[in-house]
Structures are given as C-alpha cells and as structure tokens.
N, C-alpha and C positions, 0 to 999 in steps of 0.2 A: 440413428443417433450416433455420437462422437462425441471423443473428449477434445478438447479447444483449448488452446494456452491464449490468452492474450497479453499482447507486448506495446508497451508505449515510453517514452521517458517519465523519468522519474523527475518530479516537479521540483525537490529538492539540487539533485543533482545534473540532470537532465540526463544520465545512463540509459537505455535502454534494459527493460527487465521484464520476466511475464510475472502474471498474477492476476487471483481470483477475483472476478469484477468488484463481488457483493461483499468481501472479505479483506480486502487492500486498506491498509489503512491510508487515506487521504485527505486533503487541505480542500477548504471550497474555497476557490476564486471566482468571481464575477459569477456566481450562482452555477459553478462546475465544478462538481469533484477532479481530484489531479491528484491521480498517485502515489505513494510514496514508496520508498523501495526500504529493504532490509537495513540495505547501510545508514541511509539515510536514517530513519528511526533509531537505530542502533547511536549513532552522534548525534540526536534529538533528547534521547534523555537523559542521559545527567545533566544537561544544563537545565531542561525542566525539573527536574529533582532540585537542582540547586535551588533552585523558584518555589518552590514549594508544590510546584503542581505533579497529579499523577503520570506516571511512565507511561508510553505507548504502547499496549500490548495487541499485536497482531494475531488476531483471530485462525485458530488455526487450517492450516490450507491454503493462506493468504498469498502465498506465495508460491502455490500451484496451479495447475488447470483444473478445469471444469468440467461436466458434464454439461451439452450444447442446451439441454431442455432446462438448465438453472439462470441460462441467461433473457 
C-alpha cells in the first residue's frame, strides 16, 4: 500500500492542485464531479453568504493525499 496525491485542475479556476478524491469539495457537470480547489472555495463564499446560502466547508483532508486502499 501507498499514499497517492491526486492532481487535476481546478474547475473553477483551472489551476492545477492535489486532493482527496472522496473529500474535495466539487461541482457536477454533465453527471461528473470536478474539483474545486481551496482558493477557489475560499472567493465562493461570501458571495454565497451574500445569497443567503450556506459556506462551503471542506471536509478535512480535502486537500491532502490518501491512502491507495481509500480510493
């Protein structure tokens, strides 16, 4: 076994970032999850605050790697 980083862009910004598959906070398009990164969340919520809706809070580890047998 191994720990695993996984790295994809971020759908927001299109950055390159790693993060925890099961844990990343992410958008579904066309019936697929798609990433979102730190920053991006981070200038996502106040304006949804301003909306009235809840902040996005990333699950923690989100933005770490994994152990290979969690994926």
């Amino acid at each position: 076994m191994g720990y695993v980083f996984l790295t994809a862009p971020c759908y927001g910004c299109g950055e390159l970032f790693s993060f925890h598959p099961h844990r990343v906070p992410s958008i579904v398009i066309d019936g697929r999850r798609e990433p979102i990164c730190a920053d991006c969340v981070a200038r996502a919520n106040p304006k949804r605050i301003a909306r009235g809706l809840p902040p996005i809070v990333p699950l923690p580890g989100a933005y770490e790697g994994c152990d290979e047998a969690e994926l």
